[in-house]
Structure formats: structure tokens, C-alpha cells
MARFIDO-886574 format. One record per residue: x negated, y negated, z of N, C-alpha, C, O in turn; chain. Coordinates in pm, whole numbers, plus 32768, in hexadecimal, padded with zeros to 4 digits. Each point is the difference from the previous one (the first is absolute). Last residue first. Example, Ala and Ser with C-alpha at 12.3 -4.5 7.8 and 13.67 -1.06 7.14 Angstrom:
BEGIN
<node><n_px>7AFB</n_px><n_py>80E1</n_py><n_pz>82C4</n_pz><ca_px>7FAE</ca_px><ca_py>7F89</ca_py><ca_pz>8006</ca_pz><c_px>804D</c_px><c_py>7F93</c_py><c_pz>8049</c_pz><o_px>7FCD</o_px><o_py>7F91</o_py><o_pz>8011</o_pz><chaine>A</chaine></node>
<node><n_px>8016</n_px><n_py>82AB</n_py><n_pz>7FE8</n_pz><ca_px>8059</ca_px><ca_py>7F89</ca_py><ca_pz>8000</ca_pz><c_px>7FA6</c_px><c_py>7F88</c_py><c_pz>8000</c_pz><o_px>7F98</o_px><o_py>8002</o_py><o_pz>8042</o_pz><chaine>A</chaine></node>
***
This chain:
BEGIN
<node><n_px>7C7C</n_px><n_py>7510</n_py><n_pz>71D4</n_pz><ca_px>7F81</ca_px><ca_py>7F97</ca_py><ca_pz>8070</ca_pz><c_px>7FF5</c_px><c_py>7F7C</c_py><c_pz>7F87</c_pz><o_px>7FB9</o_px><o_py>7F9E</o_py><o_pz>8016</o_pz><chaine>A</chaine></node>
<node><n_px>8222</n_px><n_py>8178</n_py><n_pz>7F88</n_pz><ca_px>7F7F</ca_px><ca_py>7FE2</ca_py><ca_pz>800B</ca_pz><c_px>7F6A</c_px><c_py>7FCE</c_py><c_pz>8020</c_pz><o_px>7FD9</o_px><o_py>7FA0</o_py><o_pz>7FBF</o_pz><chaine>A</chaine></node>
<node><n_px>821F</n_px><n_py>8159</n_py><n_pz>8068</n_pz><ca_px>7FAE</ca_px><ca_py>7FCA</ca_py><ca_pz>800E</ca_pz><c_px>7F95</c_px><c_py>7FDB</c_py><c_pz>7FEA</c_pz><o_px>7FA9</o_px><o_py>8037</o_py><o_pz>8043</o_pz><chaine>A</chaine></node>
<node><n_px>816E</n_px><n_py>8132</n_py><n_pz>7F66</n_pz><ca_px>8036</ca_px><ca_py>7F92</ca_py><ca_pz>7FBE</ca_pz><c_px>7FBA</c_px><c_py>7F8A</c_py><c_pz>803C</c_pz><o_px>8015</o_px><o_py>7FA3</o_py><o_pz>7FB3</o_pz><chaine>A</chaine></node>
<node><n_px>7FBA</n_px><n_py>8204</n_py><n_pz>8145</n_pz><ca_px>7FAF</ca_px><ca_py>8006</ca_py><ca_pz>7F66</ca_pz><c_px>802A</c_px><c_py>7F7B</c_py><c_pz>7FA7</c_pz><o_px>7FA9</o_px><o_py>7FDE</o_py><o_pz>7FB0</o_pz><chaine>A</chaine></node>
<node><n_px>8017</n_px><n_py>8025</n_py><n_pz>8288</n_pz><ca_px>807D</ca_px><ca_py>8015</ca_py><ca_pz>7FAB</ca_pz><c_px>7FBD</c_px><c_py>8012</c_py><c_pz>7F38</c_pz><o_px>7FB3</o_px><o_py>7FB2</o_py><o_pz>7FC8</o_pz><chaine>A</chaine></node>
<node><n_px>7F7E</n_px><n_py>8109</n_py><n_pz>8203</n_pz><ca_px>7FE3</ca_px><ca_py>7FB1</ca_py><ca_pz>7FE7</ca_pz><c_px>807C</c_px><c_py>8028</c_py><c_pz>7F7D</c_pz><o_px>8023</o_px><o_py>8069</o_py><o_pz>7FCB</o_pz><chaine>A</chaine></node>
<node><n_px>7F6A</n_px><n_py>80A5</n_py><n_pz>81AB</n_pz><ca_px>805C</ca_px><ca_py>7FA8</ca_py><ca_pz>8025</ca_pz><c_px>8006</c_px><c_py>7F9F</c_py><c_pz>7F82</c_pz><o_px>806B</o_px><o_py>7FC3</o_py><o_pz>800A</o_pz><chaine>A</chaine></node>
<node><n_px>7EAF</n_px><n_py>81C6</n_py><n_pz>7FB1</n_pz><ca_px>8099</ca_px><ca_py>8013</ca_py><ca_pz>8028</ca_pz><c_px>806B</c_px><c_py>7F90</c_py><c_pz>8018</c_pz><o_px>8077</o_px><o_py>7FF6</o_py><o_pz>7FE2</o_pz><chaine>A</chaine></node>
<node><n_px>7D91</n_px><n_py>7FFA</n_py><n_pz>8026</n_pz><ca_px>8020</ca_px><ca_py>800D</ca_py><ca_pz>7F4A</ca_pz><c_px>80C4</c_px><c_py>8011</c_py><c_pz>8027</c_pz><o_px>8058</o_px><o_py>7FB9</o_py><o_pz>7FCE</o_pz><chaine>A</chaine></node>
<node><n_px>7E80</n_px><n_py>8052</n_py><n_pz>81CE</n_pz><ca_px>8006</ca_px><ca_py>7F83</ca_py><ca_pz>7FC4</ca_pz><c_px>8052</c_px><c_py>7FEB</c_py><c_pz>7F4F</c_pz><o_px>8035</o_px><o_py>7FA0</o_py><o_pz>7FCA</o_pz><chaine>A</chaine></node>
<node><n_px>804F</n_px><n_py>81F9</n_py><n_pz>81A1</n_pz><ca_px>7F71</ca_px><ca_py>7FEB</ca_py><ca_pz>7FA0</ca_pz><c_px>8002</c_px><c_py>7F6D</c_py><c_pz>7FE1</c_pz><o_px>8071</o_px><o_py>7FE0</o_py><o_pz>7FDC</o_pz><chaine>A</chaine></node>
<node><n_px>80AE</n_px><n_py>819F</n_py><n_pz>81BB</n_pz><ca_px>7FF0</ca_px><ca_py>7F6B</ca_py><ca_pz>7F8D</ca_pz><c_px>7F8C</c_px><c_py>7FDD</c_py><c_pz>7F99</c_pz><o_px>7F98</o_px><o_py>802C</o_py><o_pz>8031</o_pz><chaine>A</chaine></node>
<node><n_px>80D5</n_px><n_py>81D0</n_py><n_pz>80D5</n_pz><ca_px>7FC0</ca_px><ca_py>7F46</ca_py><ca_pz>804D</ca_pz><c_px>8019</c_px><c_py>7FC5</c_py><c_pz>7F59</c_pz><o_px>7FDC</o_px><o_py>8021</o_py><o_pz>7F8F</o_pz><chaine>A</chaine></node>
<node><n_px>8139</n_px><n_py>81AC</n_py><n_pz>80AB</n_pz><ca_px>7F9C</ca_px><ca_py>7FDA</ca_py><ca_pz>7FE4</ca_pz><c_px>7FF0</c_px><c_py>7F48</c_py><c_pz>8036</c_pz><o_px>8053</o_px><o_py>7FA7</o_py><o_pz>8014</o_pz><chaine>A</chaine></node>
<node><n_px>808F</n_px><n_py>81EA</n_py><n_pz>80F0</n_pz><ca_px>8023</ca_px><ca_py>7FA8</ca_py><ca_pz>7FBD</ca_pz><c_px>7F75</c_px><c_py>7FDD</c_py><c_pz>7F9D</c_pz><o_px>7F95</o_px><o_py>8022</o_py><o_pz>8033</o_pz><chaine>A</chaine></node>
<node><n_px>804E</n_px><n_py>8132</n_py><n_pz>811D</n_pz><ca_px>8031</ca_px><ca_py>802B</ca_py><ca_pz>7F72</ca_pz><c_px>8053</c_px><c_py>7FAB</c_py><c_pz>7FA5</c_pz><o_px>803A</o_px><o_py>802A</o_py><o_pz>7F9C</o_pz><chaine>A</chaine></node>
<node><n_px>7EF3</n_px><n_py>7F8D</n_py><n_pz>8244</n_pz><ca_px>7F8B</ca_px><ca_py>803E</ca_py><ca_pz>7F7A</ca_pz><c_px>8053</c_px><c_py>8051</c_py><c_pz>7F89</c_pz><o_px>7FCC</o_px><o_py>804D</o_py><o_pz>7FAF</o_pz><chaine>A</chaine></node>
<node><n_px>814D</n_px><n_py>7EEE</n_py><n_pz>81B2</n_pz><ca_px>7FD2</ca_px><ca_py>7F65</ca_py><ca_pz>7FB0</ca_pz><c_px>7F8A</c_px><c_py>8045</c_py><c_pz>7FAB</c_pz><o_px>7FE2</o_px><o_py>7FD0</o_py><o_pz>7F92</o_pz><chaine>A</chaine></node>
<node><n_px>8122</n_px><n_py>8150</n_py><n_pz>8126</n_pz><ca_px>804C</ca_px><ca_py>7FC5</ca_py><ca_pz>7FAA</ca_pz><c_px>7F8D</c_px><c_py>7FAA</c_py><c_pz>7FB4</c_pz><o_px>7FE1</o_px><o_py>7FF1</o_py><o_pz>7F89</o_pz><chaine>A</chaine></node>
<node><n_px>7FB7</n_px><n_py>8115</n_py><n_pz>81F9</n_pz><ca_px>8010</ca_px><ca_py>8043</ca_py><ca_pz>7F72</ca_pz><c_px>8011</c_px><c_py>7FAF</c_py><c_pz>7FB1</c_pz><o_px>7FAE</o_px><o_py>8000</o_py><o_pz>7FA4</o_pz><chaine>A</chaine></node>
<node><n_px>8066</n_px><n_py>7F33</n_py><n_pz>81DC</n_pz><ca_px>7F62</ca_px><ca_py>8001</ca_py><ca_pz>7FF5</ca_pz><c_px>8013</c_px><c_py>805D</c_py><c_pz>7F5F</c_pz><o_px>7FCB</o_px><o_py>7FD9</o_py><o_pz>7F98</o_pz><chaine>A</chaine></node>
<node><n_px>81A6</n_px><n_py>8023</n_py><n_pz>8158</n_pz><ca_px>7FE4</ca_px><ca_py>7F67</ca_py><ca_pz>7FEE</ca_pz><c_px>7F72</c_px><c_py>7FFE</c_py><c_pz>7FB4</c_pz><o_px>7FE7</o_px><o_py>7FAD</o_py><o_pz>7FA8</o_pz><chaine>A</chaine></node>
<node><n_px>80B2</n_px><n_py>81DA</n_py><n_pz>813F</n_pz><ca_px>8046</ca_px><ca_py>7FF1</ca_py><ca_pz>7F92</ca_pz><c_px>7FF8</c_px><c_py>7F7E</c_py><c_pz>7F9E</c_pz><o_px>801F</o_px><o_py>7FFC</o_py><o_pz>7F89</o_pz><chaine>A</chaine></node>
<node><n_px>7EE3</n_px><n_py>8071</n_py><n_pz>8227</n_pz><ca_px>7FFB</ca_px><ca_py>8022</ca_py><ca_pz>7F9F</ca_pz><c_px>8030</c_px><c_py>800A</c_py><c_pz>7F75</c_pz><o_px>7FBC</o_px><o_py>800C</o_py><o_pz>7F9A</o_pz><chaine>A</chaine></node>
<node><n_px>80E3</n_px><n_py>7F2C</n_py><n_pz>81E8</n_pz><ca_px>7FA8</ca_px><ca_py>7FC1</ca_py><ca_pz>7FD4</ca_pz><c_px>7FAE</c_px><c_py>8042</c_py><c_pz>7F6E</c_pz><o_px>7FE7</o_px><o_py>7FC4</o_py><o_pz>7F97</o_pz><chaine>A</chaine></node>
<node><n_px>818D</n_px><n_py>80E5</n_py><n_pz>8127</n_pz><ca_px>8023</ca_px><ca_py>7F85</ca_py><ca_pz>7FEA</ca_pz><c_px>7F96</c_px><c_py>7FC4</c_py><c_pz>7FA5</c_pz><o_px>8007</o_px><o_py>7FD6</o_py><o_pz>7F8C</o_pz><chaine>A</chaine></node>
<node><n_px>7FA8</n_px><n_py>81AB</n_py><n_pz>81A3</n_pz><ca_px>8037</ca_px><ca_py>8001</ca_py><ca_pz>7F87</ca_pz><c_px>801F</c_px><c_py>7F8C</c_py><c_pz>7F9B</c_pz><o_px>7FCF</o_px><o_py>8004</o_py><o_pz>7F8F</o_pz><chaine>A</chaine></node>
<node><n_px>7FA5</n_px><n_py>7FAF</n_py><n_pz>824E</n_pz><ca_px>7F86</ca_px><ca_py>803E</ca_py><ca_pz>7F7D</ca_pz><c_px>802D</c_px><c_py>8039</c_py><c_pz>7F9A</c_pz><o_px>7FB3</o_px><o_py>7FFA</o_py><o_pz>7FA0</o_pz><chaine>A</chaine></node>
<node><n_px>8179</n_px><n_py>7F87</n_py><n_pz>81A5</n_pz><ca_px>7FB7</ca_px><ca_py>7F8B</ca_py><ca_pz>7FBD</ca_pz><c_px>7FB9</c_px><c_py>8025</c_py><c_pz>7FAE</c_pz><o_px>8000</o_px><o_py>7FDC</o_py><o_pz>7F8B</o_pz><chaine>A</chaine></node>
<node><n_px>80FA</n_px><n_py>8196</n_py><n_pz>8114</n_pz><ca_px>8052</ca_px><ca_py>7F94</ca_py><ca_pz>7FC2</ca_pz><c_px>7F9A</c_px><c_py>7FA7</c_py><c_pz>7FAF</c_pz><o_px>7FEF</o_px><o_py>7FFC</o_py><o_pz>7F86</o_pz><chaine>A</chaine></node>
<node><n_px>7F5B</n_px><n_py>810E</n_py><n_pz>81F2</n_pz><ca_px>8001</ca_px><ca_py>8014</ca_py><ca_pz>7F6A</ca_pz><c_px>8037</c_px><c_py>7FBF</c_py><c_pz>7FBA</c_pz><o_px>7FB7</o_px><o_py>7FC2</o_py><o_pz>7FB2</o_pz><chaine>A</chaine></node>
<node><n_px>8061</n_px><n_py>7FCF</n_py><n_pz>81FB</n_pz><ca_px>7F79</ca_px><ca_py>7FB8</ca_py><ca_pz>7F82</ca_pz><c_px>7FE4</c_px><c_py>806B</c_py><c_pz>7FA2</c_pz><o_px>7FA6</o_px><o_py>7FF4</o_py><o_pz>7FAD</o_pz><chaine>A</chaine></node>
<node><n_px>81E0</n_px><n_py>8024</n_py><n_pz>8171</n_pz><ca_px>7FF4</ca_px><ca_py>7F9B</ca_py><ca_pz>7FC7</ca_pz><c_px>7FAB</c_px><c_py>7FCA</c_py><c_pz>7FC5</c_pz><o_px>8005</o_px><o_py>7F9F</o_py><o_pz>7FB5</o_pz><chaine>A</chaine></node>
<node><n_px>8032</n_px><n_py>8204</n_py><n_pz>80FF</n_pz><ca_px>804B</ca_px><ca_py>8016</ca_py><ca_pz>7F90</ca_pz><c_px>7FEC</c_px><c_py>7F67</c_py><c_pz>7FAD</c_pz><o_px>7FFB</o_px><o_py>7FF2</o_py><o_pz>7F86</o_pz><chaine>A</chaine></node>
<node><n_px>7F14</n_px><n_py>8041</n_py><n_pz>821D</n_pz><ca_px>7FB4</ca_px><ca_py>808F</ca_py><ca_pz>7F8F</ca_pz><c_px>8056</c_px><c_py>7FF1</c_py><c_pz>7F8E</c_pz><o_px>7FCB</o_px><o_py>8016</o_py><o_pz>7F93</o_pz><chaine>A</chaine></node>
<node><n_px>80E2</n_px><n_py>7F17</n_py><n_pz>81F9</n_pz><ca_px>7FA0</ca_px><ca_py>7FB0</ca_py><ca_pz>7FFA</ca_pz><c_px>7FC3</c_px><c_py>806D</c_py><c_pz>7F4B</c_pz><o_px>8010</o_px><o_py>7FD8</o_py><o_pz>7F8D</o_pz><chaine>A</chaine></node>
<node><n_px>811A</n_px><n_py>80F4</n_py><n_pz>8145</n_pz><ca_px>8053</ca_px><ca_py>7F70</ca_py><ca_pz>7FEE</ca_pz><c_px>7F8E</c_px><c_py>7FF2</c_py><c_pz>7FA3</c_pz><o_px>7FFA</o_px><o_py>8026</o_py><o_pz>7F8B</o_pz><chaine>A</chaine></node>
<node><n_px>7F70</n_px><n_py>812A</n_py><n_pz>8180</n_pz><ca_px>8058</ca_px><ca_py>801B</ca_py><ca_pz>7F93</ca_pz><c_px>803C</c_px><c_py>7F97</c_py><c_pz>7FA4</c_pz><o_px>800C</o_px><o_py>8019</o_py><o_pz>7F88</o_pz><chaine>A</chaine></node>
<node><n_px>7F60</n_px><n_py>7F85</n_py><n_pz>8232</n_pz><ca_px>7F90</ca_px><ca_py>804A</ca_py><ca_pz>7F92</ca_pz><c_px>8011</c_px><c_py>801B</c_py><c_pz>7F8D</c_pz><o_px>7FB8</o_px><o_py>7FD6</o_py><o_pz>7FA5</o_pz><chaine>A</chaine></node>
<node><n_px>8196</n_px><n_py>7FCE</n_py><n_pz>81B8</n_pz><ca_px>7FB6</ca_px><ca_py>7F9A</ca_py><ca_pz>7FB8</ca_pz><c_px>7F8C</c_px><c_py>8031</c_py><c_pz>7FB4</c_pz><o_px>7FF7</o_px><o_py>7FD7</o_py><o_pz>7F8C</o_pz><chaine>A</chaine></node>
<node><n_px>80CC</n_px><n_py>817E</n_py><n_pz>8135</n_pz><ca_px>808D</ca_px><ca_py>7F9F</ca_py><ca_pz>7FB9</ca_pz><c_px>7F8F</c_px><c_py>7F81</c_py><c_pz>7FCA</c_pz><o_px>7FDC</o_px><o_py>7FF5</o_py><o_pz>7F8A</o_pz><chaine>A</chaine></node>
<node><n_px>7F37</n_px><n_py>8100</n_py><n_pz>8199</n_pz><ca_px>7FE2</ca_px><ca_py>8045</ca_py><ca_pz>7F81</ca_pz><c_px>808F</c_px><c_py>7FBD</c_py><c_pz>7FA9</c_pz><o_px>7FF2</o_px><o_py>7FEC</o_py><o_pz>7F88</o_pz><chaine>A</chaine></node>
<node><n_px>7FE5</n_px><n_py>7F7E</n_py><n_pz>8224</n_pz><ca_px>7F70</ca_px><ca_py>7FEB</ca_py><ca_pz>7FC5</ca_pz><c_px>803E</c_px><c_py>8009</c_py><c_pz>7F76</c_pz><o_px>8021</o_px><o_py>7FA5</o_py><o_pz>7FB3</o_pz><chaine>A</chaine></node>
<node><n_px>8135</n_px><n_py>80E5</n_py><n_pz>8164</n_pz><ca_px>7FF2</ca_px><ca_py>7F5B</ca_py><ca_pz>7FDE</ca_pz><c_px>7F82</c_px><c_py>8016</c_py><c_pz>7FB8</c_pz><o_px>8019</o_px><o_py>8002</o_py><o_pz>7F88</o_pz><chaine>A</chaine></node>
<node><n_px>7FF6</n_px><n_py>8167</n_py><n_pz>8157</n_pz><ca_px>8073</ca_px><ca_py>8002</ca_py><ca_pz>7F86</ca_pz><c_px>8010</c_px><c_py>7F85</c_py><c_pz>7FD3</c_pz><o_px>801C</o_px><o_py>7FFD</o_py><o_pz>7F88</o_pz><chaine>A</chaine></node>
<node><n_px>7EB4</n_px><n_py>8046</n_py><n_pz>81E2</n_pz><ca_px>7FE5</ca_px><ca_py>8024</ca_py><ca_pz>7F80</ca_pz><c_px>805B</c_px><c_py>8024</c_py><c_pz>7F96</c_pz><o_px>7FDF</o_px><o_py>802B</o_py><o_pz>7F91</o_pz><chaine>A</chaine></node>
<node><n_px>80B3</n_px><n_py>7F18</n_py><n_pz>81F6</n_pz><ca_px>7F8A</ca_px><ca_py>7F9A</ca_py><ca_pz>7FD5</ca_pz><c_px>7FD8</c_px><c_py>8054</c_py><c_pz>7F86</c_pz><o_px>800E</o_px><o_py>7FCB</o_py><o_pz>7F92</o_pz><chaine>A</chaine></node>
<node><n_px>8121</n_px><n_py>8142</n_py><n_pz>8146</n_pz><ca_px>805B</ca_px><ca_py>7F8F</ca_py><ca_pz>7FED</ca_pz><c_px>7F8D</c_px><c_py>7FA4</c_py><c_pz>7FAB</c_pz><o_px>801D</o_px><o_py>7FE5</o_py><o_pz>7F8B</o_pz><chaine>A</chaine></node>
<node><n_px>7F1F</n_px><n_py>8157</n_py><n_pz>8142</n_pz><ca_px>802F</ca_px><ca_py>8049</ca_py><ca_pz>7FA5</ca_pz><c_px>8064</c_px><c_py>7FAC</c_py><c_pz>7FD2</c_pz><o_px>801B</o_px><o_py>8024</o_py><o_pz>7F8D</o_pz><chaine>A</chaine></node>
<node><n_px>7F13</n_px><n_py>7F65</n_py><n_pz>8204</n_pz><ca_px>7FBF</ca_px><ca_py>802F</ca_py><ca_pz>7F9C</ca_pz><c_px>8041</c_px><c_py>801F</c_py><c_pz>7F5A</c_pz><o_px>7FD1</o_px><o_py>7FCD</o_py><o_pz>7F9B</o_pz><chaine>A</chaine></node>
<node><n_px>8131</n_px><n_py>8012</n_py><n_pz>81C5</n_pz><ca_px>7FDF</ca_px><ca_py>7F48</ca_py><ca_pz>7FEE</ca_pz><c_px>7FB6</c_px><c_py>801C</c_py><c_pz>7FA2</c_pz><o_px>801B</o_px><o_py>7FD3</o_py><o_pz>7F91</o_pz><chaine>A</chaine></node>
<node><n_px>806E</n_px><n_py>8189</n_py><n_pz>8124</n_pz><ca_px>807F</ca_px><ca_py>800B</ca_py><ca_pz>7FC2</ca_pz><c_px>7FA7</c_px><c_py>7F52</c_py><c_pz>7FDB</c_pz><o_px>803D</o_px><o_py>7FB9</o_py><o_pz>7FB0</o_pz><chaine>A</chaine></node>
<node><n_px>7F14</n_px><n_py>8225</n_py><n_pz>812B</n_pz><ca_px>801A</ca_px><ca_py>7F65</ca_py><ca_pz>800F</ca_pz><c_px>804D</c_px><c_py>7FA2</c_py><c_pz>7F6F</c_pz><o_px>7FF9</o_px><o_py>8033</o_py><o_pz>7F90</o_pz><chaine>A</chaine></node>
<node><n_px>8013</n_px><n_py>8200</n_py><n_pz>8158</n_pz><ca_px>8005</ca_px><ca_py>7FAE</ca_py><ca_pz>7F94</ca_pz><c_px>7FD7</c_px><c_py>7F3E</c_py><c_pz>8040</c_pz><o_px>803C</o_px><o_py>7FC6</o_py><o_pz>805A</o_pz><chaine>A</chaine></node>
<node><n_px>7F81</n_px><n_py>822F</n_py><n_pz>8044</n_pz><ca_px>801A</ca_px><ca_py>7F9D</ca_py><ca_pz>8036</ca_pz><c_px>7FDB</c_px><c_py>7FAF</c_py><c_pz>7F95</c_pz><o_px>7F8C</o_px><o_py>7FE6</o_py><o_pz>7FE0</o_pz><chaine>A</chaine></node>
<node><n_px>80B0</n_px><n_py>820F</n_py><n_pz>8054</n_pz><ca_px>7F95</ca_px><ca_py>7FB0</ca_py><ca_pz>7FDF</ca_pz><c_px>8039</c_px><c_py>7F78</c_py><c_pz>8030</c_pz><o_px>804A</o_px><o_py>801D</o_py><o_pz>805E</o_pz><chaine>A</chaine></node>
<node><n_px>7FC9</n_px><n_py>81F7</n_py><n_pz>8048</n_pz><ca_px>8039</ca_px><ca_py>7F97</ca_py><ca_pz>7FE6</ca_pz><c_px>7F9E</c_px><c_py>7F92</c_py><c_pz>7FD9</c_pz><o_px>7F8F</o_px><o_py>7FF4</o_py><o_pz>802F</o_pz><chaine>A</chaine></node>
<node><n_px>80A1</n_px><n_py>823D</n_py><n_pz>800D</n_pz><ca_px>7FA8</ca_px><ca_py>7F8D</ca_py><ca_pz>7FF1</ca_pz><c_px>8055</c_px><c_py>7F87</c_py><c_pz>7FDC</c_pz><o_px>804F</o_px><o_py>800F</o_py><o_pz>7FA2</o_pz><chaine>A</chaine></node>
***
């Protein structure tokens, strides 16, 4: 039995899935990124009006 390879096919889907792959590593990256960004800033505490205000001052 002989099979008969096409060689363009199989050339195109080795390109697909190379980029697929690419594409899959680079928006994890981002969404890590992003996520990591997003941890930080809910474990900074937000500013308070009382924080900023100088105590040797007086209104």
C-alpha cells in the first residue's frame, strides 16, 4: 500500500500550529502581567484623606 504524502498540506499545518502556539504563549505572558498588576495594586492599601494631611498644620 502506498500513501502519497502532500507535502504543502502538512508544510501549512506545521506553520498553523507554529503560530498557534506563538500566538497562545504571548497572551499568556499578557494576562499574566496583567494579572500580576491587578494583585499588587489589591494588596497596596488606597490613600485615605487623614494620610495625606500634614499634622503640623493647621486649617
Amino acid at each position: 500500500m502506498i500513501v502519497d504524502v502532500n507535502y504543502w498540506w502538512v508544510g501549512g499545518l506545521a506553520i498553523a500550529i507554529v503560530l498557534l502556539i506563538t500566538w497562545l504563549i504571548k497572551r499568556d505572558r499578557k494576562d499574566e502581567k496583567a494579572f500580576e498588576k491587578k494583585i499588587i495594586q489589591s494588596e497596596l492599601k488606597p490613600d485615605s484623606p487623614h494620610e495625606l494631611k500634614d499634622s503640623d498644620i493647621t486649617p
